[in-house]
C-alpha positions, -999 to 999 in steps of 0.1 A, spaced: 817 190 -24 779 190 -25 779 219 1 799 240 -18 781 238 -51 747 238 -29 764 277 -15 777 284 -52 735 281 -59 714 317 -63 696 325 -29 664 315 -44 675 283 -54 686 272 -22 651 285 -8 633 267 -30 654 234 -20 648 239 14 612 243 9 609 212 -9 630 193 16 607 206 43 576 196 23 585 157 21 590 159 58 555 168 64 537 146 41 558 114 53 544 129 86 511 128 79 510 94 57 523 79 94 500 97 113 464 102 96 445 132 112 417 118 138 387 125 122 367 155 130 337 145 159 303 153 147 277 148 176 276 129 208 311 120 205 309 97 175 315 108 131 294 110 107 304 77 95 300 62 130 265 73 134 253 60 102 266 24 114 255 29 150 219 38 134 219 5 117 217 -14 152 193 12 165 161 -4 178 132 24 174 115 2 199 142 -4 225 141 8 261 170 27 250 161 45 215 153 73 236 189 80 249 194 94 213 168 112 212 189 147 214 218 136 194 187 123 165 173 157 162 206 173 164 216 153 135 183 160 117 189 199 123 225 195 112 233 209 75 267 194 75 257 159 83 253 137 46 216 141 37 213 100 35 222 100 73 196 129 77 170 106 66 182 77 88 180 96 120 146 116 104 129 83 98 141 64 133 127 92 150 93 90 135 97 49 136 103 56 176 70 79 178 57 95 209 87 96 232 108 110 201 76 139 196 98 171 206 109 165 167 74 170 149 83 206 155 117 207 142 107 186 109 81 210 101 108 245 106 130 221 80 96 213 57 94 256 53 125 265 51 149 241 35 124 216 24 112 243 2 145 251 -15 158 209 -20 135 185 -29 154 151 -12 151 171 20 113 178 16 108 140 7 126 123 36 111 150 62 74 142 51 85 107 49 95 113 86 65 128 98 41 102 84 60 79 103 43 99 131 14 92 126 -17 116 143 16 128 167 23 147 133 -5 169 132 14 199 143 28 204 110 -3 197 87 -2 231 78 32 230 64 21 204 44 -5 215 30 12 250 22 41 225 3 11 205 -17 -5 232 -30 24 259 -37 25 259 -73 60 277 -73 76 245 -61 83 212 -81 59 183 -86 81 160 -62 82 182 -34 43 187 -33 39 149 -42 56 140 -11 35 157 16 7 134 2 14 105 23 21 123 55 -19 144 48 -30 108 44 -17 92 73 -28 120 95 -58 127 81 -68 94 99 -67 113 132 -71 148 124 -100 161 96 -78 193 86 -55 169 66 -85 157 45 -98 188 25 -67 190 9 -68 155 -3 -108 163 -16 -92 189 -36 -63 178 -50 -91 146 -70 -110 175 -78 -93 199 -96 -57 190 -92 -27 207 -77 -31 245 -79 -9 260 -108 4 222 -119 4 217 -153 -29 197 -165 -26 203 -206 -35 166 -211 -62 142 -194 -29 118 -181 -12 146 -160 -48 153 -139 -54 116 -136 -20 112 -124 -27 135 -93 -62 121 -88 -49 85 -86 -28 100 -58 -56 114 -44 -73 84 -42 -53 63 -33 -42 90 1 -81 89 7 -84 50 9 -51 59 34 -73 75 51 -100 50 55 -138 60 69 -126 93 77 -127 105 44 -162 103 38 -165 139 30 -149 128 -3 -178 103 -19 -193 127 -41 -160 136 -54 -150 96 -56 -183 90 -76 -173 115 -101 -141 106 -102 -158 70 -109 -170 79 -141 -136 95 -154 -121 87 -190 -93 75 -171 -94 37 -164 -71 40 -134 -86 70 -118 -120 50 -121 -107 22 -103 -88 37 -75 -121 57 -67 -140 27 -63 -116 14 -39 -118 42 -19 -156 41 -14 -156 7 -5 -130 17 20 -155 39 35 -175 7 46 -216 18 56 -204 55 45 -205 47 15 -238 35 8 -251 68 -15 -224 58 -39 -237 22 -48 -260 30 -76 -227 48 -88 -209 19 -78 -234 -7 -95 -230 15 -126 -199 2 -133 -200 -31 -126 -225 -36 -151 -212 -11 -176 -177 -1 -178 -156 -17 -206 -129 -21 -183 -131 -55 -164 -106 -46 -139 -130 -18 -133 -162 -41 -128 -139 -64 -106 -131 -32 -84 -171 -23 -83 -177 -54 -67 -153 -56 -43 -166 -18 -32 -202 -36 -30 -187 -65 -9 -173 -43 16 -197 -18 20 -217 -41 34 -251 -48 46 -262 -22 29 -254 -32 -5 -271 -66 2 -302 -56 -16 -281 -43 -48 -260 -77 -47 -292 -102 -49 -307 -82 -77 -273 -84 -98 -275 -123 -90 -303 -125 -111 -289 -109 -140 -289 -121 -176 -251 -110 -181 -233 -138 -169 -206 -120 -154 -228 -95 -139 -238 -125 -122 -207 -140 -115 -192 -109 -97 -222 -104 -75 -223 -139 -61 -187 -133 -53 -190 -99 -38 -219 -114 -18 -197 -133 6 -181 -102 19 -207 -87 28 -210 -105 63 -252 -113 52 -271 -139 74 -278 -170 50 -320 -166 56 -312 -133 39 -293 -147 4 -303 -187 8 -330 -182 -23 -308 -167 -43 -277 -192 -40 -291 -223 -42 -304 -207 -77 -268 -195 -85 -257 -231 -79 -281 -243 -104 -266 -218 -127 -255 -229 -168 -224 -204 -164 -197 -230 -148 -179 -197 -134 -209 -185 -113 -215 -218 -102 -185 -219 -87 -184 -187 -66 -222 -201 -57 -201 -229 -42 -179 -211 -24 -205 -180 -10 -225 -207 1 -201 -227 20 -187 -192 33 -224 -181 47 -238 -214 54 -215 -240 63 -238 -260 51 -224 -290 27 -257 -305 17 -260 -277 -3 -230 -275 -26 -221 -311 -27 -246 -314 -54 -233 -288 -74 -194 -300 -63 -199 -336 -77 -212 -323 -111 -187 -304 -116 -162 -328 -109 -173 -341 -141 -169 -313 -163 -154 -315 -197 -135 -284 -193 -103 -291 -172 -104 -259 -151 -136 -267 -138 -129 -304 -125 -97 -287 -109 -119 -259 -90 -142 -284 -76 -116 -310 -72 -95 -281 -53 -129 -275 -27 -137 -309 -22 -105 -314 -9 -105 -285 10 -139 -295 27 -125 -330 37 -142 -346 67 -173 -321 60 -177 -339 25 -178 -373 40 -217 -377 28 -203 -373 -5 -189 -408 -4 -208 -429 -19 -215 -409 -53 -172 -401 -53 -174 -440 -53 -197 -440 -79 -169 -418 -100 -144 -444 -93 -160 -465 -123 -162 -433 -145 -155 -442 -183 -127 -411 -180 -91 -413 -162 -89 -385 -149 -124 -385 -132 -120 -417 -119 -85 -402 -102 -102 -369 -90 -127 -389 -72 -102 -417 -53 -77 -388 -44 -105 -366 -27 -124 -403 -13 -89 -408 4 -84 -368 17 -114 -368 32 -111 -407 49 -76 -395 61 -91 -369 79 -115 -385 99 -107 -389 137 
């Protein structure tokens, strides 16, 4: 019966019947039997590659058996951009034996880098992974930093890679000098916080850098007297970072520690002083001496990291340790200790302070005594003393540190 109404049917009817019949057939087929998926490189997916890169040592004897199918990914359009990145990055985290790639990265950085930002940011991030093996492509990006027709990411992210091999190579470093001068060529600088947003990156790519950069001090001590508060600060960091070489900024640098309103700004002068060095030794003992209690109290601490011989700062510690500011006579206490080794000299200063009304002050000197344990052992007697003190929390100070530094003892 059905096959007779089924002939009875127009031609196109029974077509279309037939078609839909033939349909189900194949999509039951395929539900049973999913298509393999399509091989990308070496053998393995996409989606294999990004799990097999997970287990990838960049270190390993055998990161370099990859090596081809890396840059082939890297070159590869159709692969996801996230696993671009991962075999981008594990070939710069791999370094020299993976070098044939510097080249290829840098064809990508001018060419498709150029049109997509997410590929010029993992590329550069690629090549600073390089290190001074990245050098090759410090022109491309350079060209990316300062081409104003591209977007304010793209030339952002070649700042890292300039940095990194601008430790190696001095091309990579006038760039950086420009960009806290003027700022990026065609960007727009209407206001005072887009600049300063490009110097801080300048700055911070110089301290990056490290002495190599030296080129940039008188650009860093202009850039240290900014309106800016954190373009001031960075630049100071930066010339301490420069060590000796920067000794012709430290009047610059003393500047501001004695007058900028900013005190994270005066805390970043005298770290700069401390790590210049030597050479700001002279600077440092003057500022000990100086009627601004905090002018004081920054120097004694910067002192200290200077690496001075204690015949050249003796005179003017033991005075700090005499100091009325509780704060400086602290940091005497510890730059002494640091240059001297010498206990006799703080103890003194140690024990009063142990006394101190103000709670933060017992703590501090509390804190070294017991830190100095065996060393403070001539201390005994007076911390004995303390143990009769009309105040609790004296008398408990002094038999905690009496037993630290009796527990200590061989």
């Amino acid at each position: 019966m059905f096959v007779q109404r089924y002939n009875q049917r127009p031609i196109n009817a029974r077509c279309g019947v037939f078609v839909l019949a033939w349909l189900a057939v194949v999509a039951a087929t395929n539900a049973a039997e999913p298509p393999s998926p399509r091989l990308a490189v070496g053998g393995l997916t996409w989606q294999e590659w990004g799990l097999h890169l997970k287990s990838v040592d960049p270190k390993g004897s055998h990161a370099k058996d990859f090596l081809s199918d890396l840059i082939a990914i890297v070159e590869s359009t159709d692969a996801p951009w996230q696993l671009r990145r991962q075999a981008g990055l594990t070939l710069g985290r791999i370094g020299k034996p993976a070098q044939a790639a510097v080249p290829k990265l840098a064809v990508l950085l001018r060419g498709e880098g150029r049109r997509d930002s997410v590929t010029a940011g993992w590329v550069t991030k690629s090549l600073a992974l390089f290190g001074a093996l990245a050098e090759p492509a410090t022109k491309d990006l350079i060209i990316q930093l300062e081409d104003p027709r591209l977007a304010d990411v793209q030339r952002q992210s070649s700042i890292e890679a300039l940095a990194v091999i601008g430790r190696y190579h001095a091309n990579a470093i006038p760039p950086l000098i420009r960009l806290l001068d003027h700022g990026p060529r065609g960007a727009n600088l209407a206001t005072e916080s887009a600049l300063a947003h490009w110097q801080e990156l300048a700055c911070e790519a110089i301290v990056v850098v490290g002495p190599s950069a030296s080129p940039a001090v008188p650009s860093l001590m202009q850039a240290s007297r900014s309106s800016h508060e954190g373009v001031r600060r960075k630049s100071l960091t930066a010339l301490g970072g420069f060590g000796q070489a920067g000794e012709v900024a430290i009047p610059a640098i003393v500047d501001c520690l004695i007058h900028d309103e900013s005190a994270a700004v005066r805390d970043s002068a005298a770290d700069a002083l401390g790590r210049i060095g030597s050479a700001a030794v002279a600077s440092l003992r003057h500022l000990m001496s100086d009627e601004d209690p905090e002018v004081r109290w920054r120097a004694t601490q910067a002192i200290r990291r200077t690496g001075v011989q204690a015949a050249d700062v003796k005179t003017q510690l033991i005075e700090r340790l005499r100091d009325k500011d509780a704060r400086v006579r602290a940091e005497a206490v510890e730059s002494t200790w640091s240059i001297t080794q010498d206990a006799a000299l703080v103890l003194p200063t140690v024990l009063h302070d142990l006394q101190d009304r103000d709670r933060r002050v017992r703590i501090r000197a509390y804190r070294f005594l017991i830190g100095l344990g065996p060393a403070a052992d001539s201390a005994l007697p007076r911390l004995k003393d303390l143990e009769r003190d009309p105040r609790s929390e004296v008398r408990q100070a002094a038999s905690r540190v009496i037993e630290s530094i009796q527990s200590g003892k061989p």
